[in-house]
VEXDREN-2710 file (C-alpha; in Angstrom, 1 decimal):
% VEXDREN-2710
k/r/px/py/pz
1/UNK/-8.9/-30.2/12.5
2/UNK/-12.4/-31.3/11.3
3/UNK/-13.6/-28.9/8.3
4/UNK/-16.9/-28.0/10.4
5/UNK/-14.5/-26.5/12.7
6/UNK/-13.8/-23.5/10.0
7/UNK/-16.8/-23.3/8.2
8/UNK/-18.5/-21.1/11.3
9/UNK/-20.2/-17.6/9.9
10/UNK/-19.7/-18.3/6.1
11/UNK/-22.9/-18.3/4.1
12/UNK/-23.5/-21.9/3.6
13/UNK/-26.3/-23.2/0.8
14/UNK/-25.4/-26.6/0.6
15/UNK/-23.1/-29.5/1.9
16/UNK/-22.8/-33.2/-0.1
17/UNK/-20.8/-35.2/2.4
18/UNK/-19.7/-34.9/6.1
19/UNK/-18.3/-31.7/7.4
20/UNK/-16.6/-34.0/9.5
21/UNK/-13.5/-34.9/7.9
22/UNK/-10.1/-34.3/9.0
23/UNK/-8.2/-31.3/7.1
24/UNK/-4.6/-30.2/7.2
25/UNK/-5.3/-27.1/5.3
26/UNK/-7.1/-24.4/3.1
27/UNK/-5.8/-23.7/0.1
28/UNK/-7.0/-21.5/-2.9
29/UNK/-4.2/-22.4/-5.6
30/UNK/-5.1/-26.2/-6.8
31/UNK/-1.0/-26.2/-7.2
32/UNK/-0.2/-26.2/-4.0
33/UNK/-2.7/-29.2/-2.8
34/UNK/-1.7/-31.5/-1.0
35/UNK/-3.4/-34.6/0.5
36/UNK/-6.0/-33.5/3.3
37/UNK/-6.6/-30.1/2.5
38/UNK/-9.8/-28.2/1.6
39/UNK/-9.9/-26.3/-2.0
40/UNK/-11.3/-23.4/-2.1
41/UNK/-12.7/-22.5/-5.8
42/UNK/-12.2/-18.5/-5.6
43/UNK/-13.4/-16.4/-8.4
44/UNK/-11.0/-13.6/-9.4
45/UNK/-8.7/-12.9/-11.8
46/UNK/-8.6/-16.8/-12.7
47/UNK/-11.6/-18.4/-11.7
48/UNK/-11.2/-21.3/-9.3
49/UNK/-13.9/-23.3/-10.3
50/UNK/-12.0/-24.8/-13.5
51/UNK/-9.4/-26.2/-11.3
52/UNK/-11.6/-28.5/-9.1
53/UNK/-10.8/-31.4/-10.6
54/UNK/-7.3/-30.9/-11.0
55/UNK/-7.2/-30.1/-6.9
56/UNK/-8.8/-33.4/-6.2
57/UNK/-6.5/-35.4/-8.3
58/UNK/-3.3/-33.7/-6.3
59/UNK/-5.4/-34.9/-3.0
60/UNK/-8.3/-32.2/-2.1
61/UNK/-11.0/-34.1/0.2
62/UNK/-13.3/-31.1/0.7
63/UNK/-13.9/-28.8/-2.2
64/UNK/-15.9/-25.2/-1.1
65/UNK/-17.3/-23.5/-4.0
66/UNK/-19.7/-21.4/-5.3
67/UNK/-21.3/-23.4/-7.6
68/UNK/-21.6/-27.5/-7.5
69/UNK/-19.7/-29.1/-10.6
70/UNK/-22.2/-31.5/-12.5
71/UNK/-19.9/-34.7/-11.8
72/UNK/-18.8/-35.0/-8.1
73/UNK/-16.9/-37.8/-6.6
74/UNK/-18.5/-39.9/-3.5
75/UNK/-15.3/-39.4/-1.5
76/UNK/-14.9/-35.8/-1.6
77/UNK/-17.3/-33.4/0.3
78/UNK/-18.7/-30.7/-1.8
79/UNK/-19.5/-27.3/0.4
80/UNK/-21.4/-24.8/-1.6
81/UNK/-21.4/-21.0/-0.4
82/UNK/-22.8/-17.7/-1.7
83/UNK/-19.2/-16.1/-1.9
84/UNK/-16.3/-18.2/-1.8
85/UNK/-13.7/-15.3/-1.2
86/UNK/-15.0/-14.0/1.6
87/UNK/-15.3/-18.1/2.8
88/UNK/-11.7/-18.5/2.1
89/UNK/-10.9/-15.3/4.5
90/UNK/-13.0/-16.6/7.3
91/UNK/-11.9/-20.6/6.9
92/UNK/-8.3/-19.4/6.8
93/UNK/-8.6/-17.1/10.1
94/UNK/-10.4/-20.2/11.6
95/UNK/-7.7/-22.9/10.5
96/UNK/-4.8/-20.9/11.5
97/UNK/-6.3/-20.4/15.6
98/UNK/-8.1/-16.8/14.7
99/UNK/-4.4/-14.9/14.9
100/UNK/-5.7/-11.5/14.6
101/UNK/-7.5/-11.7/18.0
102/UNK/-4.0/-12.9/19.2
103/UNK/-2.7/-9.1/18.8
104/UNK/-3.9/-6.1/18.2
105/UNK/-4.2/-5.4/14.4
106/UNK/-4.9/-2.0/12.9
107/UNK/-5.1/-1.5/9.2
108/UNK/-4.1/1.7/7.2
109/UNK/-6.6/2.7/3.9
110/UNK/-5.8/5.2/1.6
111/UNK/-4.6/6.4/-2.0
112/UNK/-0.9/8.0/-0.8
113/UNK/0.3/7.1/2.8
114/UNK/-0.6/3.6/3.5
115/UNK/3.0/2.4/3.0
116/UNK/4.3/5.7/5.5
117/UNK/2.1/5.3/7.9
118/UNK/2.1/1.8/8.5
119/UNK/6.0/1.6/8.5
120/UNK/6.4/4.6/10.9
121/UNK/4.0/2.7/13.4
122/UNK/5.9/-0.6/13.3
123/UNK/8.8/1.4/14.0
124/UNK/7.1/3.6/16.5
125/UNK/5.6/0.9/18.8
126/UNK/9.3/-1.2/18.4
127/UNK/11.3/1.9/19.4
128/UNK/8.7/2.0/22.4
129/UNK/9.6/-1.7/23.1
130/UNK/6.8/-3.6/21.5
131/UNK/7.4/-7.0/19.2
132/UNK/5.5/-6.2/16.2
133/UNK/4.7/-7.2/12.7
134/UNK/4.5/-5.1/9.4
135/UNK/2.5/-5.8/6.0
136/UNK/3.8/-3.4/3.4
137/UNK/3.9/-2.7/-0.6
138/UNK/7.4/-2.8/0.7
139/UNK/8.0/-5.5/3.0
140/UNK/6.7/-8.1/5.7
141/UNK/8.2/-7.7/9.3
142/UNK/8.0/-10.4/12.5
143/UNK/9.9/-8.4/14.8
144/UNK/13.6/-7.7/13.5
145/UNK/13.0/-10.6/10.6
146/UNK/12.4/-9.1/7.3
147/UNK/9.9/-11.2/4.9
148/UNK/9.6/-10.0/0.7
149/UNK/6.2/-8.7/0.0
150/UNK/5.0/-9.8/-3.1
151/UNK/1.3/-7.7/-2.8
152/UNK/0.0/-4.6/-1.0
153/UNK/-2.0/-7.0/1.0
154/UNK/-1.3/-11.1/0.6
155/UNK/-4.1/-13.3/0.1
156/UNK/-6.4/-14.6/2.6
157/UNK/-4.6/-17.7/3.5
158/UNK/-1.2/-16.4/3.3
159/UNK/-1.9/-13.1/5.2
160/UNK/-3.8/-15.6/7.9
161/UNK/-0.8/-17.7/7.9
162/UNK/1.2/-14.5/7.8
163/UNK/-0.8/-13.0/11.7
164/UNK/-0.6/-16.5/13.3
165/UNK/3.6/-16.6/12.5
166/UNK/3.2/-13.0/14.4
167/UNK/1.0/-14.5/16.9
168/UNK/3.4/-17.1/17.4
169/UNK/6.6/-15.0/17.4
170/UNK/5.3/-13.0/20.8
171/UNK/4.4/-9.8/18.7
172/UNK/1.7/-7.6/20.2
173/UNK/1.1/-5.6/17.4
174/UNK/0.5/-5.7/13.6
175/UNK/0.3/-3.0/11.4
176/UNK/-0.8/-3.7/7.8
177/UNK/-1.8/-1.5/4.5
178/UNK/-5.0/-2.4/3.4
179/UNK/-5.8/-2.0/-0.2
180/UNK/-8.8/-1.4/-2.3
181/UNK/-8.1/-4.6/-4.3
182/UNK/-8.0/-6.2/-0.7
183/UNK/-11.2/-5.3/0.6
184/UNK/-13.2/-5.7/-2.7
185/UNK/-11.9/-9.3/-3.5
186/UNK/-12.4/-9.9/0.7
187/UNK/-8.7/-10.9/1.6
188/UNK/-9.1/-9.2/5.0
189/UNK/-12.7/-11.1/5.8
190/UNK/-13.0/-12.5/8.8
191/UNK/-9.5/-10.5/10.6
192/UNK/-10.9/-8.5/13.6
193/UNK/-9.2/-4.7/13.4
194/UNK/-8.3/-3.2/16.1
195/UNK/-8.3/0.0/14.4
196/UNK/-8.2/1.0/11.1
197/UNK/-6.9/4.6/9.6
198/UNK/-7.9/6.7/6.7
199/UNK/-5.4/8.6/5.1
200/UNK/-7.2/10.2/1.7
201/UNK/-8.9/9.2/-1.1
202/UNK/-7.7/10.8/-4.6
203/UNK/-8.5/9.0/-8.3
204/UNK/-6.5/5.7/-8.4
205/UNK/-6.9/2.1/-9.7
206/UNK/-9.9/2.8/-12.0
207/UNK/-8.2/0.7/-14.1
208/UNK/-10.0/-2.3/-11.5
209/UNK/-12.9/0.0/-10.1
210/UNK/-14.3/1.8/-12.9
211/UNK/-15.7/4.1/-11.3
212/UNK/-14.3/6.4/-8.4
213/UNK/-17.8/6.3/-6.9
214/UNK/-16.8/2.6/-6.8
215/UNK/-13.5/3.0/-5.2
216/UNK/-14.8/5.2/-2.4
217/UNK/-17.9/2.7/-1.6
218/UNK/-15.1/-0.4/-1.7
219/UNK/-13.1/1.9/0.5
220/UNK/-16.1/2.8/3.0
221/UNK/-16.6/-1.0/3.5
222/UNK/-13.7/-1.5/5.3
223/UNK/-14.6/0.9/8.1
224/UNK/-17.9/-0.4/7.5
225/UNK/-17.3/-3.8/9.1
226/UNK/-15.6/-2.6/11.8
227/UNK/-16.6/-4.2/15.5
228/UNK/-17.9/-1.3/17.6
229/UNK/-14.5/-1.9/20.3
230/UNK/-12.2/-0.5/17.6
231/UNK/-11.2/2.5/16.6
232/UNK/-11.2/4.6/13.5
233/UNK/-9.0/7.0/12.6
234/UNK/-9.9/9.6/9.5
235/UNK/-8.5/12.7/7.7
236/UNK/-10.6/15.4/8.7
237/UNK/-8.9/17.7/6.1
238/UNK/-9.7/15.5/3.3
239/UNK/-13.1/16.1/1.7
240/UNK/-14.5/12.5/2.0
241/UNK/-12.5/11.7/5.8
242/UNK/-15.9/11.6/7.4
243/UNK/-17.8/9.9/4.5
244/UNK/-15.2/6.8/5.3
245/UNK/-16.8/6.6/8.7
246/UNK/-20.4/7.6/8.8
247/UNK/-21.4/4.0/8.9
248/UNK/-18.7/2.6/11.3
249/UNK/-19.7/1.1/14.8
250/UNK/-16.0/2.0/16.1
251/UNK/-15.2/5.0/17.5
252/UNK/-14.6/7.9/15.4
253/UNK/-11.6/10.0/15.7
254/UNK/-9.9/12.6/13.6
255/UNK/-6.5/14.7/12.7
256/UNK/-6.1/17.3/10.7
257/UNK/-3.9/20.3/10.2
258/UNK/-6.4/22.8/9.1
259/UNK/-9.8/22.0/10.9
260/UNK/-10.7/21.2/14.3
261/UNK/-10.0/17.7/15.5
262/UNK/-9.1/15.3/18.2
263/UNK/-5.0/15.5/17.0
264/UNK/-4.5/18.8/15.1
265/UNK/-1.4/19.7/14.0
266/UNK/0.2/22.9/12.4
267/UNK/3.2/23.1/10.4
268/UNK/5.8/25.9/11.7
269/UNK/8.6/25.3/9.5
270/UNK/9.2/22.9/6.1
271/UNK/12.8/22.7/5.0
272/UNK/15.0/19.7/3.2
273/UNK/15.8/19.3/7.4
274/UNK/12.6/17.5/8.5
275/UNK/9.4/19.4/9.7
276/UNK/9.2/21.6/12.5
277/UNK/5.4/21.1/14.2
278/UNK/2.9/22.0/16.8
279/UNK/1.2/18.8/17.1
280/UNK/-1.7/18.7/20.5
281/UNK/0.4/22.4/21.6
282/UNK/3.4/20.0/21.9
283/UNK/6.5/21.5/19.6
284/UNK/8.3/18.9/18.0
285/UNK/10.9/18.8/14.8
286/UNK/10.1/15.3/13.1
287/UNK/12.8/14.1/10.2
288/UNK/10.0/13.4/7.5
289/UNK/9.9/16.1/5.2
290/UNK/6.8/17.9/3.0
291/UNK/2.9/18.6/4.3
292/UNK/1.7/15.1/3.0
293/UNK/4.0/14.0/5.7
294/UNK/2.9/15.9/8.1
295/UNK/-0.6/14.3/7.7
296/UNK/0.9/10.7/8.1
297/UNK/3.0/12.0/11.1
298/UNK/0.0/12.9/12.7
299/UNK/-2.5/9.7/11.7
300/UNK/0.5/7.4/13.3
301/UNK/0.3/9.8/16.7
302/UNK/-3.5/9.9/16.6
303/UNK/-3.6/5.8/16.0
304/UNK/-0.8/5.8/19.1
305/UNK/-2.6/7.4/21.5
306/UNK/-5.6/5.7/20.6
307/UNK/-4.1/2.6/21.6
308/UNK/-3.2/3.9/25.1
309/UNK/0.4/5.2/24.5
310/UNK/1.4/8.3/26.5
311/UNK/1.3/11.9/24.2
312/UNK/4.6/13.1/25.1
313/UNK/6.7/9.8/24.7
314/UNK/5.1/9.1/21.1
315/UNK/5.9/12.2/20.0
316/UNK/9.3/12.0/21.3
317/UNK/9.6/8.6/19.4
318/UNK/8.2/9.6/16.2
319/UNK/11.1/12.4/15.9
320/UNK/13.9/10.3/15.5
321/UNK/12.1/8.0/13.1
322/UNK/12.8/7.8/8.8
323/UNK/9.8/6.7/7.5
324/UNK/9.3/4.0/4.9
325/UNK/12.2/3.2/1.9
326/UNK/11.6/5.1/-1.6
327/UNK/9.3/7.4/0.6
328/UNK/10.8/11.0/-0.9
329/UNK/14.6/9.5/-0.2
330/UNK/16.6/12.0/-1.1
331/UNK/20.0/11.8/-2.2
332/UNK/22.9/14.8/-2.1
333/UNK/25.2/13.9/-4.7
334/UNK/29.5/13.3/-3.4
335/UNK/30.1/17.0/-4.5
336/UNK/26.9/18.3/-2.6
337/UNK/26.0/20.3/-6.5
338/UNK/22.9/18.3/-6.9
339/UNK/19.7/16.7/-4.4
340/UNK/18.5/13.8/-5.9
341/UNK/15.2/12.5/-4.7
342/UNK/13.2/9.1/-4.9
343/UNK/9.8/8.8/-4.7
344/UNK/7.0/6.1/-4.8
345/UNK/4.7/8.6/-6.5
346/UNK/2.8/6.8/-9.2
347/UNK/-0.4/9.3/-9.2
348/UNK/-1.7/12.5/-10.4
349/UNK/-2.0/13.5/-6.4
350/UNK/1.2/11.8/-5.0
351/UNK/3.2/13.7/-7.4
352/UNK/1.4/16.7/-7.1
353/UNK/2.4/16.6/-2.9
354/UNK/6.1/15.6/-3.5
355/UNK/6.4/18.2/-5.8
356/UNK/4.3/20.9/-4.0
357/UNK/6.8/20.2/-1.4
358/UNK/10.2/20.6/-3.1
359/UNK/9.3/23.8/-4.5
360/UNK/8.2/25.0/-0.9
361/UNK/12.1/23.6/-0.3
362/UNK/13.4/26.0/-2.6
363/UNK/15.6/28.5/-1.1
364/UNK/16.2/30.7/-4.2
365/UNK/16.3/29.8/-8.3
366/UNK/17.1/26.1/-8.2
367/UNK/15.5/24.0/-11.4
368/UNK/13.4/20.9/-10.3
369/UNK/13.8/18.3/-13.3
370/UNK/11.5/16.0/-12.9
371/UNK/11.9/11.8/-14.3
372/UNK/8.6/10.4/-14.4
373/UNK/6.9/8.1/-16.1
374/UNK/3.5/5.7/-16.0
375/UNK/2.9/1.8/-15.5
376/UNK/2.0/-0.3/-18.2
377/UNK/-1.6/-2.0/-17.9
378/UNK/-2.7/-0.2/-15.6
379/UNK/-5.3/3.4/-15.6
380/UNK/-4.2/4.9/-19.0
381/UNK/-6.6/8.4/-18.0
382/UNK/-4.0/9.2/-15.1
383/UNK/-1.1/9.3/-18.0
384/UNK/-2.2/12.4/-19.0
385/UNK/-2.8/13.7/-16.0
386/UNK/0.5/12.7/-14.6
387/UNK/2.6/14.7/-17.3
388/UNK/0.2/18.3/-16.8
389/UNK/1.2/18.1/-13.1
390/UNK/4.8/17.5/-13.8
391/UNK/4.9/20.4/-16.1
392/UNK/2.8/22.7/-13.6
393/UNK/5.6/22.3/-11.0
394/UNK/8.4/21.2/-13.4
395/UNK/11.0/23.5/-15.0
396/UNK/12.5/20.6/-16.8
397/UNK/10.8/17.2/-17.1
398/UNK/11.9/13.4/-19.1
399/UNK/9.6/11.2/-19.5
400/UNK/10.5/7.6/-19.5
401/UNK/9.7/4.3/-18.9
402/UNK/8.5/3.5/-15.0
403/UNK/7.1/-0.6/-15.3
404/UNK/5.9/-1.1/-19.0
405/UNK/4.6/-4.7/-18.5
406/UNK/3.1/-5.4/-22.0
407/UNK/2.6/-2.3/-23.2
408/UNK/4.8/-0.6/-25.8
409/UNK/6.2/1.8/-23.4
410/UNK/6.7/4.5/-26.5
411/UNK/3.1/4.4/-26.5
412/UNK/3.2/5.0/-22.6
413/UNK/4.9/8.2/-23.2
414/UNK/2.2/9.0/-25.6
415/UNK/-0.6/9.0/-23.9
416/UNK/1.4/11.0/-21.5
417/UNK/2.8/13.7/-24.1
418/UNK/-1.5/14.4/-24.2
419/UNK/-1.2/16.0/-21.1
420/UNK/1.5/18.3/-21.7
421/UNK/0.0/22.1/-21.8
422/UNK/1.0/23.8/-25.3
423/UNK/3.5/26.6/-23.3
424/UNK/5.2/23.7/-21.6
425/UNK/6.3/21.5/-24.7
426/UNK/9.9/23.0/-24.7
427/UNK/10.7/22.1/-21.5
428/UNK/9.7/18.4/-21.9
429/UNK/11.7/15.2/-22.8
430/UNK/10.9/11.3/-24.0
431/UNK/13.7/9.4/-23.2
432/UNK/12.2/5.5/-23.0
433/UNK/15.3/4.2/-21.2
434/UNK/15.1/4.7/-17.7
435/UNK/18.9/4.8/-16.7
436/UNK/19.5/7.0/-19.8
437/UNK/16.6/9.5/-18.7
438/UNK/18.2/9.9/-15.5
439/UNK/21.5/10.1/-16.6
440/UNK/20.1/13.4/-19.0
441/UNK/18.3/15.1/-15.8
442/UNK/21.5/14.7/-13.3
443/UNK/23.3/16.2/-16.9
444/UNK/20.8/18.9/-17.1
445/UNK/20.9/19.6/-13.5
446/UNK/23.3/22.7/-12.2
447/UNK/25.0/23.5/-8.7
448/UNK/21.9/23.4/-5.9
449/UNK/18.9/22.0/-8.6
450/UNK/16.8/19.1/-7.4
451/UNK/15.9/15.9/-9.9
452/UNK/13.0/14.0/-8.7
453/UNK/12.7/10.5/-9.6
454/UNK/8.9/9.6/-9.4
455/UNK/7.3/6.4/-10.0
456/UNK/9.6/3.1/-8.6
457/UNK/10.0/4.5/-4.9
458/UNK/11.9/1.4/-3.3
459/UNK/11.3/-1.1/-6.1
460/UNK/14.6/-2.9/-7.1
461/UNK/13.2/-4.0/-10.3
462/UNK/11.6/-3.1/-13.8
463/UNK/9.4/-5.1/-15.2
464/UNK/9.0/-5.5/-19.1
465/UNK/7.0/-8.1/-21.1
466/UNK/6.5/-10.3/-17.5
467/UNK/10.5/-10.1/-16.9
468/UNK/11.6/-8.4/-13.5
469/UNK/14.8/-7.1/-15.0
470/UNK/17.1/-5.4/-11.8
471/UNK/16.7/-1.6/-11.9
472/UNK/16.8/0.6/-8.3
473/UNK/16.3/4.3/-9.1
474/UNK/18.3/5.0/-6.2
475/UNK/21.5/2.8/-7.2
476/UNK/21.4/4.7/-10.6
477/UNK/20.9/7.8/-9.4
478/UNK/24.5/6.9/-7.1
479/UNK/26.5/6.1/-9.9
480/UNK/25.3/8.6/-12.2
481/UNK/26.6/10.9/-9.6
482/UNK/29.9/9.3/-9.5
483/UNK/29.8/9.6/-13.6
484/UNK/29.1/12.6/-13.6
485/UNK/31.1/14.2/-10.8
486/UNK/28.5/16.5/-9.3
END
């Protein structure tokens, strides 16, 4: 493949060379050159540009950048562009044979939900006899073969790489979470959506956006771009659903479970059994559990119909299904005393909804001890935050470590202890070590009380001065139980 083949529709300002040359790839880590392929010089955490010259000595012919280096070699071509991650998104979707028109792709955008949502699709459109690939926090999917996910969403070249091995496997479908990160630092440019889904919008990664003005605007742009034969899906019941879409060319359609809207739901029963719903006057008893999963029940049927499947048979589909791993897994302990639950929760809002929802499970005086703790480099003003909610809907809460990276994760806790209300100080714990903080609450816990376990969700590790040590809340919450003997 010629490099003028995959430069089409990015913003060229200047070429030294011939376009013309042969290229085996497109690569944006100068580490993994290899002779014949182009290097693109991406600006980001680690800006590309200082590695030009190391990705022409490991073999680079073409260099694409944003700005020319002052010494350039006569046998290299030079290919200068206004935005050179946005050129790596559409070079890579080019190279690898354009794999999202292959299939039809729909992306899922969102603070809480992405993770649900797009997992209960994959399984949705499988169950209904589909081939069809998942891109999730938690894991890749080509059909039945499971791939590790590293990111939220993968890089440009490796989630272009990542469609075309779909493409090439016979699947029909992919469904993919689509971060802010992703959309701001262009991994998805140049993919064509066949839908795309809005879940809600609460305060997250300010750590990266600064602002939440920014976060919403970063969001917005990915329904922004969409072609005008796609669909998108929003949350009418969240504040800024329609903001997300005002813009759009695709067609606009809505769920919600307290206003009017083209799939409206109502919740007729909650219990630790599932949810019992009126969803389109159809009643239907789903497995998932809480309102916030009512909300991604009814964004997967909405996105299902909009693809052409039949009402009844989705809905019939989506009953039986389990939703996404460390997605509020609960746990009853050998003796049935005690419900252990894991969730993914790792902001003010997500914890809020899983706890909002077991207290709604509640059947009489049961304690709700809560384990929770924050990530290390990351948003310090949600820490605070994070501990007032748990002690709003808490009667006993430890807080501990969750991923301290390189923070001191005493001084985690800290900044978390802020947020505890004066009247709730009693009730409140700082154990650092996470087995040993869950090991308290399952002690603390009596016949019928529920621990919650926020934070790690379906991680299997934790990580601590840029060491993934093993650590699955869910296997220690198991042998604690065993301990124990509840």
């Amino acid at each position: 493949m010629q490099l003028q083949d995959i430069l089409y529709k990015t913003q060229l300002l200047a070429v030294q060379g011939s376009t013309a040359v042969e290229i085996n790839a497109v690569t944006i880590d100068s580490r993994n050159i290899k002779p014949g392929a182009v290097f693109v010089a991406v600006k980001g955490g680690v800006n590309g540009h200082q590695f030009i010259d190391n990705a022409i000595q490991n073999g680079a012919v073409a260099v694409v950048c944003e700005t020319l280096p002052e010494s350039r070699k006569e046998d290299v071509v030079y290919v200068q562009v206004a935005d050179t991650a946005a050129a790596a998104g559409i070079m890579a979707h080019h190279f690898y044979g354009q794999p999202s028109t292959r299939l039809k792709l729909v992306g899922v955008t969102g603070t809480n939900g992405k993770t649900t949502i797009a997992t209960l699709l994959y399984q949705l459109f499988s169950s209904l006899g589909y081939t069809c690939g998942l891109i999730s926090t938690v894991q890749n999917r080509i059909g039945e073969a499971t791939l590790e996910a590293t990111h939220t969403t993968p890089d440009a070249v490796s989630l272009n790489r990542l469609l075309a091995q779909m493409a090439d496997e016979g699947c029909s479908y992919a469904f993919m979470e689509v971060s802010s990160h992703a959309i701001h630092q262009h991994r998805i440019a140049g993919l064509q959506f066949t839908g795309a889904i809005f879940s809600n919008i609460t305060h997250d990664h300010l750590d990266y956006h600064k602002t939440f003005d920014e976060y919403i605007r970063v969001k917005k742009a990915f329904f922004d771009h969409l072609p005008k034969e796609a669909f998108a899906l929003t949350n009418m019941d969240d504040r800024r659903g329609m903001v997300m879409v005002q813009n759009t060319r695709a067609a606009i359609k809505t769920y919600s479970l307290k206003t009017t809207s083209d799939f409206k739901g109502k919740i007729l029963d909650n219990n630790i059994m599932g949810l019992h719903m009126m969803v389109d006057e159809q009643e239907v008893h789903f497995r998932l559990i809480g309102e916030f999963n009512a909300y991604n029940l009814l964004a997967v049927y909405g996105a299902a119909v909009c693809l052409g499947e039949e009402k009844v048979m989705v809905l019939q589909a989506l009953s039986v299904l389990n939703g996404a791993a460390g997605r509020f897994e609960y746990l009853i302990s050998p003796n049935e005393n005690v419900i252990g639950i894991v969730d993914y929760a790792h902001t003010p809002d997500a914890l809020l909804n899983v706890l909002a929802t077991i207290k709604k499970l509640r059947k009489g005086f049961e304690q709700i001890i809560t384990v929770v703790g924050c990530g290390g480099n990351r948003d310090k003003t949600k820490r605070p935050v994070m501990a007032e909610v748990a002690c709003e809907y808490s009667d006993k809460i430890i807080f501990t470590s969750d991923n301290p990276r390189n923070e001191d994760p005493q001084e985690i806790i800290k900044d978390m202890e802020a947020g505890v209300p004066a009247g709730s100080r009693r009730k409140c714990l700082s154990i650092t070590d996470r087995r040993e903080a869950i090991k308290t609450a399952l002690s603390l816990a009596n016949p019928s009380d529920i621990v919650l376990v926020a934070g790690k969700g379906h991680e299997t590790y934790q990580e601590v001065k840029g060491v993934r040590n093993h650590f699955d809340d869910r296997e220690v919450l198991r042998e604690v139980f065993e301990l124990l003997g509840k």
